[in-house]
Backbone as CSV, one residue per row, in Angstrom:
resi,resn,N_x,N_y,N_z,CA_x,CA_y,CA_z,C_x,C_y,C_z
1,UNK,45.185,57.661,-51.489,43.831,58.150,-51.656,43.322,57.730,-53.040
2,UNK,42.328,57.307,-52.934,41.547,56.972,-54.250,40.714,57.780,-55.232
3,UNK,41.073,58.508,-56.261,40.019,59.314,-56.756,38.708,59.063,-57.210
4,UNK,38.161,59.873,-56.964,36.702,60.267,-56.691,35.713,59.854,-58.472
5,UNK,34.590,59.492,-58.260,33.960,59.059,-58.942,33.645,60.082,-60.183
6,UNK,33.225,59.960,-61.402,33.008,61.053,-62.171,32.127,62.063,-61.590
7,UNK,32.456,63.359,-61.851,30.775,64.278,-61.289,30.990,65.424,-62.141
8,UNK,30.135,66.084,-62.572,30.135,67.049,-63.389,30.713,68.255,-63.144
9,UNK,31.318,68.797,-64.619,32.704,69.550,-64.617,32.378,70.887,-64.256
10,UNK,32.256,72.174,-63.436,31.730,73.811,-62.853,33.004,74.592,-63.541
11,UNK,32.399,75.692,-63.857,33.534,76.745,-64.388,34.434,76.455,-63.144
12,UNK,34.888,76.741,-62.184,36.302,76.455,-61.740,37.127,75.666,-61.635
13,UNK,36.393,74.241,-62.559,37.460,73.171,-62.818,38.618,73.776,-64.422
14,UNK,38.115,74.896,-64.865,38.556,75.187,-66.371,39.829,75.134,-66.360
15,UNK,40.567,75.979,-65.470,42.017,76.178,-65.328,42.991,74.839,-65.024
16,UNK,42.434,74.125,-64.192,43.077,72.701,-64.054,42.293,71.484,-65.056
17,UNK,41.363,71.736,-65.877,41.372,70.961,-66.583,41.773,70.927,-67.837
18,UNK,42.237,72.231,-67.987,42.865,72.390,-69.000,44.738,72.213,-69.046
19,UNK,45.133,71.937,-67.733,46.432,71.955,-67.426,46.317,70.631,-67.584
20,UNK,45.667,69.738,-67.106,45.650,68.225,-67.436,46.176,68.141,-68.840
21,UNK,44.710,68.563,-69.736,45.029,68.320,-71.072,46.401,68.672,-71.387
22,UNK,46.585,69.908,-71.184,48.320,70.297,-71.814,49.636,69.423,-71.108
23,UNK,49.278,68.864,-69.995,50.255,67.853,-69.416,50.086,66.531,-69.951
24,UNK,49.071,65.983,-71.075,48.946,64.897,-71.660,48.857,65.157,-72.947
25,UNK,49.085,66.415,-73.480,49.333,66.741,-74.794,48.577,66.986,-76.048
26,UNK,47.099,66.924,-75.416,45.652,67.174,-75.877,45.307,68.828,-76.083
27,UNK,44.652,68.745,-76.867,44.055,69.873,-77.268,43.235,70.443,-76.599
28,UNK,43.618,71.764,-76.365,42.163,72.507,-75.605,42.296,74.026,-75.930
29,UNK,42.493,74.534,-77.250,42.278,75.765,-77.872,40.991,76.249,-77.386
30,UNK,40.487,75.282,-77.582,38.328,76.333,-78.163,37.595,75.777,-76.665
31,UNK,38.537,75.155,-75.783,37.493,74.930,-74.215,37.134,76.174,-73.685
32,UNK,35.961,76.267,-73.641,35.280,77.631,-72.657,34.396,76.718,-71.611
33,UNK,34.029,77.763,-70.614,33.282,77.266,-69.613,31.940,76.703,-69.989
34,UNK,31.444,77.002,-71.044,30.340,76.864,-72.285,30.865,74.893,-72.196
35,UNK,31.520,74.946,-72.933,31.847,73.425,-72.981,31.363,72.750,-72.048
36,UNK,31.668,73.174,-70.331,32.141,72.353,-69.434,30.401,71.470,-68.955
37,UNK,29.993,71.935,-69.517,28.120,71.558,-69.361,28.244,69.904,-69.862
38,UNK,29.021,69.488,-70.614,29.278,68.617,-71.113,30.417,67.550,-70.555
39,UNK,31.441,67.943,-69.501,32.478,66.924,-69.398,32.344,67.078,-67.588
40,UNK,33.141,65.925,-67.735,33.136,65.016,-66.358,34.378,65.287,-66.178
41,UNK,34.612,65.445,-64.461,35.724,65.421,-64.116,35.753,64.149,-62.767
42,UNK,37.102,63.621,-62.372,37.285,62.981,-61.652,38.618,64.106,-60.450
43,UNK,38.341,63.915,-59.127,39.522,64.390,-58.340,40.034,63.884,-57.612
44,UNK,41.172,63.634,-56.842,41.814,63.107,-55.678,42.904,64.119,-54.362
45,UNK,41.623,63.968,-53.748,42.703,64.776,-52.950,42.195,66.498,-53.021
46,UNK,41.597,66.525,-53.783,40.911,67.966,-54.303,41.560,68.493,-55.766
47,UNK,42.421,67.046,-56.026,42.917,67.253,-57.651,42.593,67.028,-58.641
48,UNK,42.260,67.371,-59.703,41.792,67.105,-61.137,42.637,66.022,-61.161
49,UNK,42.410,64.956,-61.790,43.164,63.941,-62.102,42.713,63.455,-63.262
50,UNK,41.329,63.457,-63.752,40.774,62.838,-64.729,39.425,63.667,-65.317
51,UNK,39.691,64.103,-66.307,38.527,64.257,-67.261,38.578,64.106,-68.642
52,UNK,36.798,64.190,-69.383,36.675,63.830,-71.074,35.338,64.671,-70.786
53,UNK,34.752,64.892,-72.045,33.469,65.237,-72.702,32.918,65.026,-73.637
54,UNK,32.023,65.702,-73.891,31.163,65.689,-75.117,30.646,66.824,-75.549
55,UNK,30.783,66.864,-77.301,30.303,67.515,-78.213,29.357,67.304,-79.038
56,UNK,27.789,67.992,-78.137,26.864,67.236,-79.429,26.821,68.142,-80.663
57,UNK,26.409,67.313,-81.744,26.502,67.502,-83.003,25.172,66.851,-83.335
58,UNK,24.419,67.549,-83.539,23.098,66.805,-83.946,22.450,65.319,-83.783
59,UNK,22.423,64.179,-84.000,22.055,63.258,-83.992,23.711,62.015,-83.665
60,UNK,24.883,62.740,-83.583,25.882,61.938,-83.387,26.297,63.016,-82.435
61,UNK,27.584,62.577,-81.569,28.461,63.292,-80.762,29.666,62.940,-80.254
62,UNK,30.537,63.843,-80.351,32.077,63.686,-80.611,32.762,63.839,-78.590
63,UNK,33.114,62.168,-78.827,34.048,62.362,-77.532,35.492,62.855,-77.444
64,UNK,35.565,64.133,-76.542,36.561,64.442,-76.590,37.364,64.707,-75.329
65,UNK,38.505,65.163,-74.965,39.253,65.849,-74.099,39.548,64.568,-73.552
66,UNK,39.691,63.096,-73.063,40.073,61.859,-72.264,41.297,61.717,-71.694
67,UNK,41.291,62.738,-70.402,42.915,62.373,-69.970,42.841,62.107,-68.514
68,UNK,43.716,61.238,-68.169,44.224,60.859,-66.939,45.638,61.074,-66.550
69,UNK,45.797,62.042,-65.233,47.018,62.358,-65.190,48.113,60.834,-65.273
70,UNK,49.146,61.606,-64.870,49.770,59.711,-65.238,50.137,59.043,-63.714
71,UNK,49.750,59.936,-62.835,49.832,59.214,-61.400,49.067,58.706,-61.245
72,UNK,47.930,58.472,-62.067,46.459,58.153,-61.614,46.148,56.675,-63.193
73,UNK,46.601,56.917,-63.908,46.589,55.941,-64.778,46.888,54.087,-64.271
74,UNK,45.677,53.541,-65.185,45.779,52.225,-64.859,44.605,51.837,-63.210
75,UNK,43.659,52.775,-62.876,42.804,52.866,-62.095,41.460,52.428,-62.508
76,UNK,41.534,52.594,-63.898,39.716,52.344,-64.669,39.622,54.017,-64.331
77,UNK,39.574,54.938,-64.242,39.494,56.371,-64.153,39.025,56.674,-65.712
78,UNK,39.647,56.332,-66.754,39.066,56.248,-68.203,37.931,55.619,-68.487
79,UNK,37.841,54.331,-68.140,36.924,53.711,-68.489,35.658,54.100,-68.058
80,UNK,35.807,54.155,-66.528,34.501,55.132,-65.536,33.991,56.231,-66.559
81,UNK,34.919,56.874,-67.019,34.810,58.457,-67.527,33.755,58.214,-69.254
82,UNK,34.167,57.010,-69.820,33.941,56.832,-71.260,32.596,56.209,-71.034
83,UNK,32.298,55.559,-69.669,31.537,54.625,-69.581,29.854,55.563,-68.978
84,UNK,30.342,56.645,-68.248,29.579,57.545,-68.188,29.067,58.375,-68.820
85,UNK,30.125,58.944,-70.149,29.574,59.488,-70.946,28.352,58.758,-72.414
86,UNK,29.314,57.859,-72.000,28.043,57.419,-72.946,26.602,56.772,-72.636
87,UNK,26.548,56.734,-71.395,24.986,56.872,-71.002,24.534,57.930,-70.913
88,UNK,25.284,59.387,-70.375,24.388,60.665,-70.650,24.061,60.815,-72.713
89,UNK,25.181,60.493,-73.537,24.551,60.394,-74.832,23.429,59.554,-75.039
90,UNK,23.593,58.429,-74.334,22.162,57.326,-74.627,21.056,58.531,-74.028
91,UNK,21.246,59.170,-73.254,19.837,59.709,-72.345,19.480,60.841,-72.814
92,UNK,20.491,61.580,-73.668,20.220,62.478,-75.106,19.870,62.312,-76.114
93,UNK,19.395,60.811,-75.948,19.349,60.187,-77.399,20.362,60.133,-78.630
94,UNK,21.208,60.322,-77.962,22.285,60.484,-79.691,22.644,58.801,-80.270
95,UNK,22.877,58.955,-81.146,22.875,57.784,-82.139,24.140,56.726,-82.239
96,UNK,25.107,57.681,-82.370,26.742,57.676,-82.518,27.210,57.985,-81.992
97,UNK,28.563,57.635,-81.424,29.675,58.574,-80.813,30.962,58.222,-81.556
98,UNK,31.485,59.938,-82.101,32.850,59.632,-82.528,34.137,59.866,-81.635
99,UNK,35.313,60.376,-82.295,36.554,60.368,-81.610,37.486,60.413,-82.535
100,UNK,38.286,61.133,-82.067,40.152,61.156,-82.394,41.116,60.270,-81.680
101,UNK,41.736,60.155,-81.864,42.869,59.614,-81.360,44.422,59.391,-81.988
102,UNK,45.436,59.921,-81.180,46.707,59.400,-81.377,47.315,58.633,-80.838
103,UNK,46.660,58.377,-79.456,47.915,57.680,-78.524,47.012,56.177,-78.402
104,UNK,45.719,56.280,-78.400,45.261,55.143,-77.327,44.114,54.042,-78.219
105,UNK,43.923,54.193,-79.514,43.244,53.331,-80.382,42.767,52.236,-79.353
106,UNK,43.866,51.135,-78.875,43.471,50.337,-78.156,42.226,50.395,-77.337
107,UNK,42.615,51.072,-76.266,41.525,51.406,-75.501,40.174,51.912,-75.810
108,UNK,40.394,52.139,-76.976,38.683,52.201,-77.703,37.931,51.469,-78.111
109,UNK,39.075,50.700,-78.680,38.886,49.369,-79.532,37.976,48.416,-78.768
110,UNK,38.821,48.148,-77.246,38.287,47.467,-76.571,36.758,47.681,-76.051
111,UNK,36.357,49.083,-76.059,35.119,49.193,-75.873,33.914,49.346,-76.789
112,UNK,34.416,48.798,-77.523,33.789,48.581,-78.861,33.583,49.992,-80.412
113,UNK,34.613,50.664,-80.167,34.797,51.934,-81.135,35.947,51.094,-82.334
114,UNK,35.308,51.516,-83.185,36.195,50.938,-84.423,36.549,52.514,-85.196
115,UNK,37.540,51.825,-86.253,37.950,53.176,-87.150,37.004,53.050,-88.230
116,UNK,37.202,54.475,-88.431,35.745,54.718,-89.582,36.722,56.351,-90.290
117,UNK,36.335,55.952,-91.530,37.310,56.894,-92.791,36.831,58.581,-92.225
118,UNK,37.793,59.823,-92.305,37.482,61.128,-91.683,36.129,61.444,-92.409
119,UNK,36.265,61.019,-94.290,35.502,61.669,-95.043,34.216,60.988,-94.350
120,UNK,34.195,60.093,-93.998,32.459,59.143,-93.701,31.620,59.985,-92.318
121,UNK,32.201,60.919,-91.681,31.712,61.425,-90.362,31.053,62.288,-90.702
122,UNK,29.610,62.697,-90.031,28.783,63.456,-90.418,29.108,64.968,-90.466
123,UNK,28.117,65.717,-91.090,29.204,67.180,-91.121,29.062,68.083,-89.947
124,UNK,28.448,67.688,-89.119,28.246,68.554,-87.805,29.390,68.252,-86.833
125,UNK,30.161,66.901,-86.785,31.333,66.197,-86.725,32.364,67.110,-87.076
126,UNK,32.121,66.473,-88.679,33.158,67.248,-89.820,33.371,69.087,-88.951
127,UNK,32.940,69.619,-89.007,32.699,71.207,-88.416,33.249,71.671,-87.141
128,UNK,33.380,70.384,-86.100,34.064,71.001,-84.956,35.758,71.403,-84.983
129,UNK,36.013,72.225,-84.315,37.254,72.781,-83.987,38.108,71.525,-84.366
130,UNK,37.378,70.660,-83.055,38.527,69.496,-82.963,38.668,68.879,-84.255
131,UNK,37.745,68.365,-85.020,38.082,68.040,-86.120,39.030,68.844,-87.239
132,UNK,38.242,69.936,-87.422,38.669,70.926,-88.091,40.217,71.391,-88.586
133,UNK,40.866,71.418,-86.781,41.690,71.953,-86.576,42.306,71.488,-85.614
134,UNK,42.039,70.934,-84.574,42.809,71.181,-83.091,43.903,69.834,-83.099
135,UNK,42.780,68.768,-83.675,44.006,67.142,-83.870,44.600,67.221,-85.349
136,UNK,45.494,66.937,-85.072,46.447,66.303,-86.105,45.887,65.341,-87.358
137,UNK,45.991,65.387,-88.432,45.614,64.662,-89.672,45.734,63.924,-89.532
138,UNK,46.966,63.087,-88.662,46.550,61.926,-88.619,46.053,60.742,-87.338
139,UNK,45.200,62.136,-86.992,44.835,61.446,-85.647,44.130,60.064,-86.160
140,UNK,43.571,59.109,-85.383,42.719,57.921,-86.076,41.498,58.514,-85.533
141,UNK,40.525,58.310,-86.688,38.900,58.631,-86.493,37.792,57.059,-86.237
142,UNK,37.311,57.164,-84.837,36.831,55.894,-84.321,35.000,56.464,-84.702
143,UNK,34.483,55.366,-84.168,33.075,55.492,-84.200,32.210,54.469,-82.953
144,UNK,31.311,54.929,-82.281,30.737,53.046,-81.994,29.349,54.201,-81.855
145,UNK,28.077,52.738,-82.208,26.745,53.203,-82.540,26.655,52.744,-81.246
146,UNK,25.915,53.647,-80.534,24.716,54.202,-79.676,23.503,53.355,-79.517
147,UNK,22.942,53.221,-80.151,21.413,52.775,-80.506,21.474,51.255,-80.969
148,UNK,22.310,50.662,-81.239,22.009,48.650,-81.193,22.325,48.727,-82.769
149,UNK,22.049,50.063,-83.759,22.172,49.555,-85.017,23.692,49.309,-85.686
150,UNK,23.320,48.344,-86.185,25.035,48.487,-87.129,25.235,49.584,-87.978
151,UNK,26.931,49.722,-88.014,27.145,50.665,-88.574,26.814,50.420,-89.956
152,UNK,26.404,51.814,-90.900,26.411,51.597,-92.410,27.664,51.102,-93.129
């Protein structure tokens, strides 16, 4: 069976999308159903298999939560997921999109997110949980502009 296209995440995806995250080793302290207005889920079978979101932050917004179970990995299930979210940011108008990362730099890379220094991220950025607190110091901090402009 093939899982299902992104579609937006309803309070009763919370419990299994948060088991995702903890089965891929991601953070999900501060997820409330509040969040879920923001992230995409993918299913197969009637299973969570794949979700990410977004945190807006004023004029930039922080992608977060990106997991694919690992039966389901190597599908484009990520890419679908990254590739969607960032047209609902284009259609919010946001400017930027940032990110953490420990495991998967690559895969950002390739979609055009580069690393950009923690101190350089705006402070509405700077302020979330995830930043704050939830990733690791030395997660890597990516960036890719939104809007056609180069980065400063």
């Amino acid at each position: 069976m093939t899982a299902g296209l992104p579609r937006q995440a309803e309070a009763h995806d919370l419990p299994e999308l948060v088991a995702l995250l903890a089965e891929c080793a991601l953070p999900f302290g501060d997820l409330t159903e509040t969040h879920l207005r923001e992230f995409l889920v993918c299913r197969d079978g009637g299973r969570l298999v794949a979700t990410a979101g977004l945190e807006l932050c004023d004029d930039a917004v922080l992608l977060r939560s990106l997991a694919v179970a690992t039966t389901h990995r190597g599908r484009g299930l990520a890419t679908r997921l990254v590739d969607a979210l960032e047209r609902r940011a284009r259609a919010k108008r946001q400017r930027v999109m940032f990110l953490l990362t420990t495991t998967v730099p690559g895969f950002f890379a390739a979609r055009g997110f580069r690393p950009v220094a923690r101190q350089l991220v705006p402070a509405a950025i700077a302020a979330t949980t995830e930043f704050r607190s939830l990733c690791p110091a030395s997660a890597l901090c990516m960036r890719k502009r939104l809007d056609g402009e180069a980065p400063p």
